[in-house]
C-alpha positions in Angstrom: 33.0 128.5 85.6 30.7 129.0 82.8 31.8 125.6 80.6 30.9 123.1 84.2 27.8 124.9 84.2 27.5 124.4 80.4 28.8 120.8 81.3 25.9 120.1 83.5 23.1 121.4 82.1 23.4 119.6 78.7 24.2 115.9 77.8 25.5 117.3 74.6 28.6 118.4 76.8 28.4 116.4 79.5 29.0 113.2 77.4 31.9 114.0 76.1 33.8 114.8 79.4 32.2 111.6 80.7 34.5 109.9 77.9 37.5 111.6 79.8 36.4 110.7 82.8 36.0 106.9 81.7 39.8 107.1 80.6 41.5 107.6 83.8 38.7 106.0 86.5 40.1 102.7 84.4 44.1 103.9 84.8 43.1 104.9 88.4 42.0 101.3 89.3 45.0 99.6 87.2 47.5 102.0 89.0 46.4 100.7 92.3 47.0 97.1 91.9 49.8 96.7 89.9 51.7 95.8 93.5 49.5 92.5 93.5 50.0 91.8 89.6 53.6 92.2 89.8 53.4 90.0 93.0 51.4 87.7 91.4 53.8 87.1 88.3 57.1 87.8 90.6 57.7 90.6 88.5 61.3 92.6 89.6 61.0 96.6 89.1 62.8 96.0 85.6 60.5 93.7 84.4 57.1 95.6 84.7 59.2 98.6 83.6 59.4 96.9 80.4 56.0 95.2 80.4 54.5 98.9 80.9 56.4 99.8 77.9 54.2 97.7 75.6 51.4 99.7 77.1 53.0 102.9 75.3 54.1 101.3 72.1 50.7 100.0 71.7 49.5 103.5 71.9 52.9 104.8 69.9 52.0 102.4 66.9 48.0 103.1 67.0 48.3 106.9 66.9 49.5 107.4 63.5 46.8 105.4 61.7 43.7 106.9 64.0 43.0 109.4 61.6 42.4 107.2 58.5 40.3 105.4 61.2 37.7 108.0 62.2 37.6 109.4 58.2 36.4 105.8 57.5 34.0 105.3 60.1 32.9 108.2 61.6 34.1 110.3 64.5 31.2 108.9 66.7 31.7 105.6 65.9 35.3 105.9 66.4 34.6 107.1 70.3 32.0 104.3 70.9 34.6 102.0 69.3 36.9 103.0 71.0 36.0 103.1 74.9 34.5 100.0 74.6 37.4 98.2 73.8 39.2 100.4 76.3 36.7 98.8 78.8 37.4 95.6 77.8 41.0 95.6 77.0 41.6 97.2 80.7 40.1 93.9 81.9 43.4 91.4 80.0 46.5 92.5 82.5 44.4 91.4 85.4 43.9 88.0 83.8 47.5 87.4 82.4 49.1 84.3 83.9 52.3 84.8 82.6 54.8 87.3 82.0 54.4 87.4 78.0 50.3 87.7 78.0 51.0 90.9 80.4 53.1 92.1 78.1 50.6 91.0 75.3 47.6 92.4 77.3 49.2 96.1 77.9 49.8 96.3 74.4 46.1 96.0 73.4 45.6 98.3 76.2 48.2 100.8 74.8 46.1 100.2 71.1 42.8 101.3 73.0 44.2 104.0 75.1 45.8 105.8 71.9 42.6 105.5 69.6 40.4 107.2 72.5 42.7 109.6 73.1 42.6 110.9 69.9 38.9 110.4 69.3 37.7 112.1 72.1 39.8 115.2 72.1 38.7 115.3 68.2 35.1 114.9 69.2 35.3 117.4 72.0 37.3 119.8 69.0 34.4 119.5 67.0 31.7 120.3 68.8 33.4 123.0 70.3 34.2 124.3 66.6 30.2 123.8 65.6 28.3 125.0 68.8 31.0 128.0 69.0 31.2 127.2 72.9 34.8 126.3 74.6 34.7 123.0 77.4 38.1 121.5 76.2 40.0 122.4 79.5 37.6 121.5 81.4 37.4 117.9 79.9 41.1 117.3 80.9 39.7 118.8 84.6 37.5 115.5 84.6 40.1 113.3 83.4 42.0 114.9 86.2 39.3 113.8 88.4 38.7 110.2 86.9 42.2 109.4 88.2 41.3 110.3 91.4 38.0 108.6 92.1 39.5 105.4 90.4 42.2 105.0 92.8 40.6 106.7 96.3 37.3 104.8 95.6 39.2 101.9 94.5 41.6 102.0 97.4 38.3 102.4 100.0 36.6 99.0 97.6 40.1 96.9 97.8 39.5 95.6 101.0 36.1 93.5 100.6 37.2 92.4 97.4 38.9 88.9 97.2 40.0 89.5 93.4 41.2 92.5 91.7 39.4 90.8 88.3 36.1 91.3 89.7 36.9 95.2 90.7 38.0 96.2 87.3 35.2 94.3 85.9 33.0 95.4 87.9 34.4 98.9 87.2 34.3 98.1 83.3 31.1 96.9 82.7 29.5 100.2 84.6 30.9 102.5 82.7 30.4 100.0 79.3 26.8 100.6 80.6 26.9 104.5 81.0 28.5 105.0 77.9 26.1 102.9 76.0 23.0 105.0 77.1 25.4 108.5 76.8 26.9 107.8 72.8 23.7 108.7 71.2 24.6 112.5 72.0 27.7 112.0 69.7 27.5 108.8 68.0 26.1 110.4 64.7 29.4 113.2 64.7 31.8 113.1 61.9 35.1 114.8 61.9 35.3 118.4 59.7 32.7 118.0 57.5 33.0 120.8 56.4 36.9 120.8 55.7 36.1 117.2 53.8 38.0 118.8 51.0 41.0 120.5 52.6 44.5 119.4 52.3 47.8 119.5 54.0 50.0 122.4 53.1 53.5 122.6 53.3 53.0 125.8 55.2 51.0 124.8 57.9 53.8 122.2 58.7 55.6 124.9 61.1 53.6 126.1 63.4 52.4 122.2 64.1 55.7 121.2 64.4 56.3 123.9 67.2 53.4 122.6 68.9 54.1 119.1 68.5 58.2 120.1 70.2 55.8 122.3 72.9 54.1 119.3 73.9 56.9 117.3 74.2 58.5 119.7 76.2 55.9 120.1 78.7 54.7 116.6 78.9 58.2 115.5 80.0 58.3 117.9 82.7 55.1 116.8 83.8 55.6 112.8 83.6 59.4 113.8 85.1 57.3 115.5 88.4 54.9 112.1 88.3 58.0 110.1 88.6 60.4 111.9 90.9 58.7 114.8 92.8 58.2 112.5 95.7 62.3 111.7 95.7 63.0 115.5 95.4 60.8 116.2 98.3 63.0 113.5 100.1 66.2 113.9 99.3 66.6 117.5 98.3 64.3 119.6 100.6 64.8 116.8 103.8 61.2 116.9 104.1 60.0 114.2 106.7 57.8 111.4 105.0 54.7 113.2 105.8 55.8 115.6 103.0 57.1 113.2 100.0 53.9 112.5 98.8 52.3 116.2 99.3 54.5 117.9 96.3 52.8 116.0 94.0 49.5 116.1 95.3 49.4 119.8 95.3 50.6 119.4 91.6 47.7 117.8 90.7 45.2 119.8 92.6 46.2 123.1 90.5 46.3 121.1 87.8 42.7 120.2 88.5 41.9 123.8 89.7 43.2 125.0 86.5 41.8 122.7 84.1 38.2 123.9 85.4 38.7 127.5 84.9 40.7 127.0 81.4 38.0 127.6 79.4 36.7 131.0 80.4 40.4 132.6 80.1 40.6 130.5 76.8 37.4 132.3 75.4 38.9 135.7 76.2 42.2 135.6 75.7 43.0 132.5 73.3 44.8 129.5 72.9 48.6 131.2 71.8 48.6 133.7 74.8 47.3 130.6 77.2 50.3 128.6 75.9 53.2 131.3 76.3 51.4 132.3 80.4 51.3 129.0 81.2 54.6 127.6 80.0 56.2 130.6 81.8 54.7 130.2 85.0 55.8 126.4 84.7 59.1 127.3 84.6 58.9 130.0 87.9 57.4 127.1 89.5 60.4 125.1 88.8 62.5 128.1 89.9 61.1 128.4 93.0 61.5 124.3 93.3 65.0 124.7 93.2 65.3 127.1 96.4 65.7 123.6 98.2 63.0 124.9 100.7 60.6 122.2 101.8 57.7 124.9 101.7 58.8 127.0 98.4 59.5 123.8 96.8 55.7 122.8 97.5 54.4 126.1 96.7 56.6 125.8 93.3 54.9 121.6 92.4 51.8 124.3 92.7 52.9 126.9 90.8 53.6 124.2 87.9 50.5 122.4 88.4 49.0 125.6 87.6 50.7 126.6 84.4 50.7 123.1 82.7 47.2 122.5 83.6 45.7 124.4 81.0 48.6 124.1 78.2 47.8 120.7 76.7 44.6 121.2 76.9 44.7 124.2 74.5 47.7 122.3 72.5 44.7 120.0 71.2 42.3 123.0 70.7 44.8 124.9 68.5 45.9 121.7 66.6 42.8 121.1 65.9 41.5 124.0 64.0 44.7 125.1 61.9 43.4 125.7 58.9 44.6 123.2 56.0 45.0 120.7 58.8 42.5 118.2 60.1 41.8 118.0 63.2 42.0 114.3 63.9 45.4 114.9 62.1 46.3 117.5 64.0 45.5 116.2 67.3 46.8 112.6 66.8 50.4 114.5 65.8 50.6 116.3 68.9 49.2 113.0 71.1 51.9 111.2 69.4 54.9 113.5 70.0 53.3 114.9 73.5 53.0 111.0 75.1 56.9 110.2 74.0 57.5 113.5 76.0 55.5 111.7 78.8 57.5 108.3 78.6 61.1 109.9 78.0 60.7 112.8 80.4 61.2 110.0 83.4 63.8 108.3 82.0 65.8 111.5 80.6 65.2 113.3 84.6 67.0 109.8 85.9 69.9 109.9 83.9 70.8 113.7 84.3 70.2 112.8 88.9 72.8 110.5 88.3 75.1 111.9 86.3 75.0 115.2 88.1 72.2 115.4 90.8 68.2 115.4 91.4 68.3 119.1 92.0 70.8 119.7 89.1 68.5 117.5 86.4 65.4 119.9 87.9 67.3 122.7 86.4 66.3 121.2 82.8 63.0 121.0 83.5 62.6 124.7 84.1 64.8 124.8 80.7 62.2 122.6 79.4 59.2 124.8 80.1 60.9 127.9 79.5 61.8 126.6 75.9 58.6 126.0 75.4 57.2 129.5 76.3 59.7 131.1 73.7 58.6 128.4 70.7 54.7 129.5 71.8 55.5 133.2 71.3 56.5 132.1 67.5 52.4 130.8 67.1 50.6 132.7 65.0 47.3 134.5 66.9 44.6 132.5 66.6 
C-alpha cells in the first residue's frame, strides 16, 4: 500500500494516475449509452460492431507514429495534448447524426485514445525511472476504477438527464478543468533525457518481441472474459441470471485489488518474476473455470482477475526501461501488439464456441496464459 499512500500525499503522483483515471471515467460513460446511440441511428449489432472497429483502427494507425510525436514536442506536452482532445473527441459519437460521422467520430476517438495511452504510461515510466519510486500498477488500479465511477455514477445521473450530449459534456469539460490545473506537475517532462543519444539494437529486438507476443497473449484472454464470461456463466455452469453478470465482476474486483498492491511486490521482487506468477496463476484460474462448477468457475474469473491484474502493468514498466530502447518506443510497441490481442481475443474465443464449444474455446485461453508464462521465463532479470 505504500505507492496509494505515495499517490496521495504528492500531486507529483497523484496527477499522473488522475490521467488514467480520466481515460476510462470517459469509456465508462460512452459504454453506458451506446444502447440509445445505436437506437438513435437504428444501428443492428453488426453495424456498431463495425462502427466500434474504427475506434481501434484509429488507435491501431496512431500508435506507431506517437513516439516521433512526444520526441518532437515533449512528453508533457504530449499528455496535455493528448487528454484534451480525448475530452473533446469523446464528445463527437454522441453528436453523430448518421451512420458514417459515428464511424468518423470513433475514429478520432480511437486517434485520441492511442496517443494517451502511450503518453501517460511513458510519463508515469519516467518519473518512476527519475524519482526511483514504483506507482505504475497502481495507475492501471485507477483506470480500473475510472471505469467504474463512469458507468455506476453515470448509470445513477442517466435518469434526470434528457440528453446523453449534455452528460458526456458535462463529464468532459470537468475533467478538461482538473487536468488543466493538475499538468503543471508534468507538463515540463520530456521522455529519456538522458538516453537522448541511445539507439535501437538488433539485440534488444528479442526480449521486446517476447513481451510484445506476452501481451498479446494476455490481453486476448482478458478482452475474451469481457466478452463472453457472462455467456459461460450461462450456458456452461447453468448458473441462474443472478450469476451471469457476477464472473465478471469478481474479475474486475481482483483485478482492481491487484493492481493496488502491484507495486510493493514489483519493488521486491521485479517485473520478470511478476510476469511469469501472474501469467501462471491466469492460467489455474482458467483451470479451475473449466470444472463447469458455478462456484469454482467464479472463484477461477477471480483467480484470473488476479494474475492479469498486475501483468500489463509491469509489461509497460519493463518495456520501458530496456536499455537501447526508448521508452515511448518501447511502450507504444507493446500497446500496439497488446490492444490487437484485446480486439482479436473476442472474435478468435467466438469462432473456436462455434466450431467446437464455449467450454472447449476456454481451454485456449488457459493455453494462452500458460504460453505466456513460459515466453516470460525466457526475460532476462531486470
Amino acid at each position: 500500500m505504500n505507492s496509494l499512500r505515495l499517490v496521495f500525499s504528492n500531486l507529483r503522483y497523484f496527477t499522473p494516475v488522475f490521467l488514467f483515471a480520466t481515460l476510462n471515467i470517459l469509456y465508462g460513460t460512452w459504454a453506458i449509452y451506446i444502447p440509445k446511440i445505436t437506437a438513435k441511428l437504428q444501428l443492428s449489432e453488426g453495424e456498431l460492431g463495425f462502427a466500434v472497429f474504427f475506434m481501434a483502427l484509429g488507435t491501431l494507425c496512431t500508435i506507431p507514429f506517437v513516439p516521433r510525436f512526444i520526441k518532437n514536442i515533449g512528453l508533457g506536452k504530449a499528455v496535455l495534448f493528448a487528454v484534451i482532445g480525448f475530452c473533446i473527441l469523446i464528445i463527437q459519437p454522441f453528436l453523430a447524426s448518421t451512420y458514417v460521422l459515428l464511424c468518423a467520430s470513433l475514429f478520432g476517438v480511437g486517434i485520441f485514445s492511442g496517443l494517451l495511452d502511450v503518453t501517460i504510461n511513458t510519463l508515469v515510466t519516467e518519473i518512476e525511472r527519475r524519482d526511483e519510486v514504483h506507482f505504475m500498477s497502481v495507475s492501471h488500479g485507477f483506470f480500473s476504477l475510472g471505469g467504474m465511477l463512469g458507468a455506476g455514477l453515470g448509470s445513477l445521473l442517466m435518469p434526470y438527464i434528457a440528453l446523453p450530449k449534455w452528460h458526456i459534456a458535462g463529464v468532459s469539460a470537468l475533467l478538461i478543468l482538473i487536468n488543466l490545473l493538475l499538468c503543471k506537475h508534468y507538463f515540463s517532462i520530456k521522455a529519456g533525457a538522458h538516453e537522448e543519444t541511445s539507439s535501437f539494437k538488433l539485440k534488444n529486438l528479442r526480449p521486446l518481441v517476447g513481451l510484445a507476443l506476452i501481451g498479446f497473449l494476455v490481453m486476448a484472454a482478458e478482452g475474451a472474459i469481457v466478452d463472453w464470461s457472462a455467456l459461460y456463466m450461462e450456458q456452461v455452469t447453468l448458473g441462474s441470471a443472478a450469476f451471469a453478470g457476477l464472473g465478471y465482476t469478481i474479475f474486475n474486483g481482483t483485478m482492481a485489488i491487484g493492481r493496488f498492491f502491484g507495486d510493493a511486490i514489483s519493488a521486491s521482487y521485479g517485473s520478470r518474476l511478476i510476469i511469469i506468477v501472474g501469467s501462471f496463476i491466469a492460467a489455474i484460474g482458467f483451470g479451475i473455470i473449466l470444472s463447469g462448477s458455478t462456484i469454482y468457475a467464479l472463484l477461477g474469473f477471480g483467480a484470473v482477475g488476479l494474475g492479469l491484474s498486475i501483468v500489463v502493468p509491469e509489461l509497460f514498466r519493463y518495456s520501458g526501461n530496456l536499455k537501447g530502447i526508448r521508452a515511448e518506443e518501447g511502450i507504444s510497441f507493446i500497446a500496439g501488439t497488446g490492444f490487437v490481442g484485446l480486439l482479436l481475443g473476442p472474435v478468435f474465443l467466438g469462432f473456436l464456441a462455434e466450431t467446437f464449444s464455449l467450454k472447449g474455446s476456454f481451454v485456449a485461453l488457459l493455453c494462452f496464459t500458460a504460453l505466456a508464462g513460459l515466453i516470460a521465463v525466457r526475460l532476462k532479470r531486470n
